[in-house]
C-alpha positions as a Python dict, from the first residue, in 0.01 Angstrom:
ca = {
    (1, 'X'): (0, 0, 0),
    (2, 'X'): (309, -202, 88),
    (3, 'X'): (399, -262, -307),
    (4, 'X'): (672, -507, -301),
    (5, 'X'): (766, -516, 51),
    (6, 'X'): (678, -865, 154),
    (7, 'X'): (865, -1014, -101),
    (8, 'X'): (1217, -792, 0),
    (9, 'X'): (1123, -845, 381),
    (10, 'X'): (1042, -1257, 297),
    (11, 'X'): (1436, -1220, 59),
    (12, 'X'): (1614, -1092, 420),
    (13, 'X'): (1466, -1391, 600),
    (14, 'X'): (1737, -1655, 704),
    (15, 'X'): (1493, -1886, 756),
    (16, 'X'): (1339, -1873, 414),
    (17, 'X'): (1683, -1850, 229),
    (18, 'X'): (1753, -2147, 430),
    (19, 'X'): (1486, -2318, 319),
    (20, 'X'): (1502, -2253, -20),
    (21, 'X'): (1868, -2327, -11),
    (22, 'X'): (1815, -2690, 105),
    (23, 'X'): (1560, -2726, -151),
    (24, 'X'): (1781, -2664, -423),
    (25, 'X'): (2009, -2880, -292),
    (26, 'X'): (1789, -3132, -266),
    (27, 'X'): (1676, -3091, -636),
    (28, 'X'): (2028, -3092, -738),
    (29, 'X'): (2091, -3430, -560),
    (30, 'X'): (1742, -3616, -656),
    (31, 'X'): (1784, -3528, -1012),
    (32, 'X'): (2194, -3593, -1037),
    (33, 'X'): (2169, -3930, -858),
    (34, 'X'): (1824, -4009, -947),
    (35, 'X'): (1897, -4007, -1343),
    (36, 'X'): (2232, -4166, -1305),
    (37, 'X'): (2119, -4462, -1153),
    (38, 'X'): (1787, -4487, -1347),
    (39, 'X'): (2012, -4440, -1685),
    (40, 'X'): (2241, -4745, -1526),
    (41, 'X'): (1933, -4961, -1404),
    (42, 'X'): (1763, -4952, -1799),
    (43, 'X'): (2045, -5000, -1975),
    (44, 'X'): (2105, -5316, -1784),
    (45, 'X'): (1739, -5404, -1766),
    (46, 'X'): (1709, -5327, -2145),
    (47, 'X'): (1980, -5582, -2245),
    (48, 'X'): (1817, -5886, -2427),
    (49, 'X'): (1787, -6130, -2109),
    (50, 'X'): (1476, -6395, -2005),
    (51, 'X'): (1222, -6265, -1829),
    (52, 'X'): (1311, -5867, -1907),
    (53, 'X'): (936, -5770, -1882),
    (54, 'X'): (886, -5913, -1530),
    (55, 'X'): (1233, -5741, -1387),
    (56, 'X'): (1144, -5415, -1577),
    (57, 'X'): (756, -5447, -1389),
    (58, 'X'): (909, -5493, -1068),
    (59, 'X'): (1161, -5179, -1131),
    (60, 'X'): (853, -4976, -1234),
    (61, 'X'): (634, -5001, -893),
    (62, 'X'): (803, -4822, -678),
    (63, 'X'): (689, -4510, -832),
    (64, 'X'): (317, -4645, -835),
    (65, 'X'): (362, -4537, -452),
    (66, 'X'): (266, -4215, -312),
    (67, 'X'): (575, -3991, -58),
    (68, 'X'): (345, -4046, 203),
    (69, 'X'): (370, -4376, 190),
    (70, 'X'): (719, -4413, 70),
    (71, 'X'): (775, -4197, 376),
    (72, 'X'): (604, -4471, 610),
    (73, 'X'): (779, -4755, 446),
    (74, 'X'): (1114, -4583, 527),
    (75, 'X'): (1029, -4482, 868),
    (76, 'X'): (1000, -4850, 908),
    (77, 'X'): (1288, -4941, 774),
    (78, 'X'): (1528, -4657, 930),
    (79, 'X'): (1423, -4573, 1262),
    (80, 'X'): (1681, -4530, 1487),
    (81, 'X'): (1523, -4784, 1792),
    (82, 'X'): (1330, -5022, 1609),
    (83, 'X'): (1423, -5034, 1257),
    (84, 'X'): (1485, -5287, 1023),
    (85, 'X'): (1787, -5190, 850),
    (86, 'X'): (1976, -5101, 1220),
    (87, 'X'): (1890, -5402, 1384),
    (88, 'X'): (2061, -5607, 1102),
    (89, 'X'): (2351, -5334, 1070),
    (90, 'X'): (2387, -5390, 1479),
    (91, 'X'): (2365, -5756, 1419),
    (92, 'X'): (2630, -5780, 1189),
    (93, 'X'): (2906, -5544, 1242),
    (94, 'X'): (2751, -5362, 1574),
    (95, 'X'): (2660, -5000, 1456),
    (96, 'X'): (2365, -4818, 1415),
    (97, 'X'): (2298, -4520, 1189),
    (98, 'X'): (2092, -4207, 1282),
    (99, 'X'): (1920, -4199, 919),
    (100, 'X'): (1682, -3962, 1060),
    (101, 'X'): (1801, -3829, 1358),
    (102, 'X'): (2191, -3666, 1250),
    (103, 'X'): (2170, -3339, 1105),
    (104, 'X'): (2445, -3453, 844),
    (105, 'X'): (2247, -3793, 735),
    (106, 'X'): (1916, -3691, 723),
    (107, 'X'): (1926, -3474, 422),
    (108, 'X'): (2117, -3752, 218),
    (109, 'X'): (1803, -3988, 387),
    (110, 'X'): (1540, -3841, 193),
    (111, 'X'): (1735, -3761, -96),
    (112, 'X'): (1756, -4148, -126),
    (113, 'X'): (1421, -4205, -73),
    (114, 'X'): (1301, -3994, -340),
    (115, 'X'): (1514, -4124, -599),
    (116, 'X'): (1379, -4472, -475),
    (117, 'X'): (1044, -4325, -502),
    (118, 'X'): (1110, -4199, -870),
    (119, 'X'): (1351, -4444, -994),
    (120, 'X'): (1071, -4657, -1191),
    (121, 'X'): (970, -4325, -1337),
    (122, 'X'): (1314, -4262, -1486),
    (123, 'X'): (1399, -4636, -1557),
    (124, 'X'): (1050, -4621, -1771),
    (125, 'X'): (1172, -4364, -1980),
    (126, 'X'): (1493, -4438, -1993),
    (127, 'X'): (1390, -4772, -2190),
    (128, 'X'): (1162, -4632, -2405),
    (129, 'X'): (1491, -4392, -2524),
    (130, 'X'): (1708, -4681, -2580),
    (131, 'X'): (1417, -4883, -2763),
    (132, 'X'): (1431, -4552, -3012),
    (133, 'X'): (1804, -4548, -3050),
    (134, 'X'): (1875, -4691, -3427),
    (135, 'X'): (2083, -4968, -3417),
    (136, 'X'): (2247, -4903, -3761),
    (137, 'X'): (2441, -4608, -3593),
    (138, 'X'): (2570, -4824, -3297),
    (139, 'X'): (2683, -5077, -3563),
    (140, 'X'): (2819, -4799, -3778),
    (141, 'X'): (3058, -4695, -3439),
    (142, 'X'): (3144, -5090, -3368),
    (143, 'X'): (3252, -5115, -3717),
    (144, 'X'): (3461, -4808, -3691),
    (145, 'X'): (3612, -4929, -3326),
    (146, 'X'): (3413, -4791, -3116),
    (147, 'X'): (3445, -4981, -2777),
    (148, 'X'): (3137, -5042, -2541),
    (149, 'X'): (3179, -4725, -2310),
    (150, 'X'): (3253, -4523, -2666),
    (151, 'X'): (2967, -4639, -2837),
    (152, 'X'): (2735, -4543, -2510),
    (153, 'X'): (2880, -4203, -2442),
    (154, 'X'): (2940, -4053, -2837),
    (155, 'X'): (2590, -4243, -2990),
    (156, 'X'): (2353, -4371, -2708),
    (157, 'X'): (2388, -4076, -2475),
    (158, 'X'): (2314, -3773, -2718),
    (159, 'X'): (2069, -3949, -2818),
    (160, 'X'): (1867, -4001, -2510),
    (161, 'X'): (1899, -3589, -2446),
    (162, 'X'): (1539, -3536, -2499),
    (163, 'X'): (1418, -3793, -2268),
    (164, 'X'): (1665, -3652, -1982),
    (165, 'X'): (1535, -3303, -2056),
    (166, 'X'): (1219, -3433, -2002),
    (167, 'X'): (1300, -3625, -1638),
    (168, 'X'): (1520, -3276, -1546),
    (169, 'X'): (1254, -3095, -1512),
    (170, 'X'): (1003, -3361, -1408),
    (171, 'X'): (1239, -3485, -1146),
    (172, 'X'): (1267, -3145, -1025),
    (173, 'X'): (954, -3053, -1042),
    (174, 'X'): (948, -3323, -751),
    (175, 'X'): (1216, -3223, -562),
    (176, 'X'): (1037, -2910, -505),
    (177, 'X'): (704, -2975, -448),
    (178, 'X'): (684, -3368, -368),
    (179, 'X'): (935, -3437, -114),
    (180, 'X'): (678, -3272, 106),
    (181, 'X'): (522, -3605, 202),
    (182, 'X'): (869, -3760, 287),
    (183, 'X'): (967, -3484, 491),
    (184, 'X'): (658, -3479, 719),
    (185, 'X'): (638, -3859, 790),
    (186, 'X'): (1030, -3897, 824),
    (187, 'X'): (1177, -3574, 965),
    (188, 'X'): (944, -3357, 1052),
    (189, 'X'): (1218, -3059, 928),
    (190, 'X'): (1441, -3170, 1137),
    (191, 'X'): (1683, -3235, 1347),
    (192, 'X'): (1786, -2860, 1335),
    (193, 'X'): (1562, -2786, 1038),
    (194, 'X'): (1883, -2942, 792),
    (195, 'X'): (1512, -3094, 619),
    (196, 'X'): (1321, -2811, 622),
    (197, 'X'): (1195, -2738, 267),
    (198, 'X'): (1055, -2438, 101),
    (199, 'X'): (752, -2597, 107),
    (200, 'X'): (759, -2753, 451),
    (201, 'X'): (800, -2404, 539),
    (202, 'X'): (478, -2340, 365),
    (203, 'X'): (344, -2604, 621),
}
């Protein structure tokens, strides 16, 4: 009867704590980047323009993707020999970026690809919260001198609370669990394990 001793024994393992440490971080920074540019993308996409419903489809579809595939689409895009984005970056001003391959980039690499992944998610919500935002109260704060940034940070933004409650923990939820799929096809854990999740350690 070992009671709780694989749990203390898995608790003094620097590779777990590791692990788990990176996936925090990795929460932290999908969620705090993720919602701040989803909040920016729908406010702008929610502002009466022409043709709002086809830019807010073609927002959305990146999250109609799975991380495997998102994954593949990246590797495309980023690999250090034949990619896309480093052949024009060594075309025009003559560097190339190890996206996948510096221990220092390569956690900020999928980061970015899973808010890509989950922007349309956000941006979807995001728009339904500002369609439910009563107009009479942002009038009330013009009225009273409220300026643009004023009227978006003391009205709009408080109101919108349960809706980012809501894509906290969904976004999280993610971060933990999801990012698996990016972190197989693009990094494998690596280089040096700097993208080895909790649950790629699972793996």
């Amino acid at each position: 009867f070992v009671c709780l001793n694989n749990f203390t024994s898995l608790l003094s393992d620097p590779a777990y704590l590791h692990s788990l440490l990176l996936s925090f971080i990795f929460a932290g920074g999908i969620v705090i980047i993720g919602l701040s540019l989803s909040l920016l993308i729908a406010t702008m996409a929610y502002q009466p323009v022409k043709g709002a419903r086809i830019y807010r489809s073609f927002l959305i579809w990146p999250y109609a993707l799975s991380p495997i595939v998102v994954g593949t689409i990246f590797q495309l895009l980023l690999n250090n020999s034949a990619g896309i984005i480093n052949h024009i970056l060594e075309s025009s001003i003559g560097i190339k970026v190890p996206w996948l391959l510096d221990p220092t980039i390569a956690p900020l690499t999928i980061i970015l690809t899973a808010v890509w992944n989950l922007i349309g998610f956000n941006i979807l919500f995001y728009i339904a919260g500002l369609q439910n935002v009563p107009k009479d109260l942002l009038e009330a704060a013009s009225i009273d001198g409220a300026n643009a940034f004023q009227r978006f940070f003391q009205v709009t933004f408080p109101l919108l609370a349960p809706f980012t409650f809501f894509l906290v923990v969904t976004n999280s939820i993610y971060a933990f669990f999801e990012t698996f799929g990016l972190v197989r096809v693009l990094t494998n854990g690596g280089p040096l394990g700097t993208t080895s999740t909790a649950m790629y350690g699972v793996y």
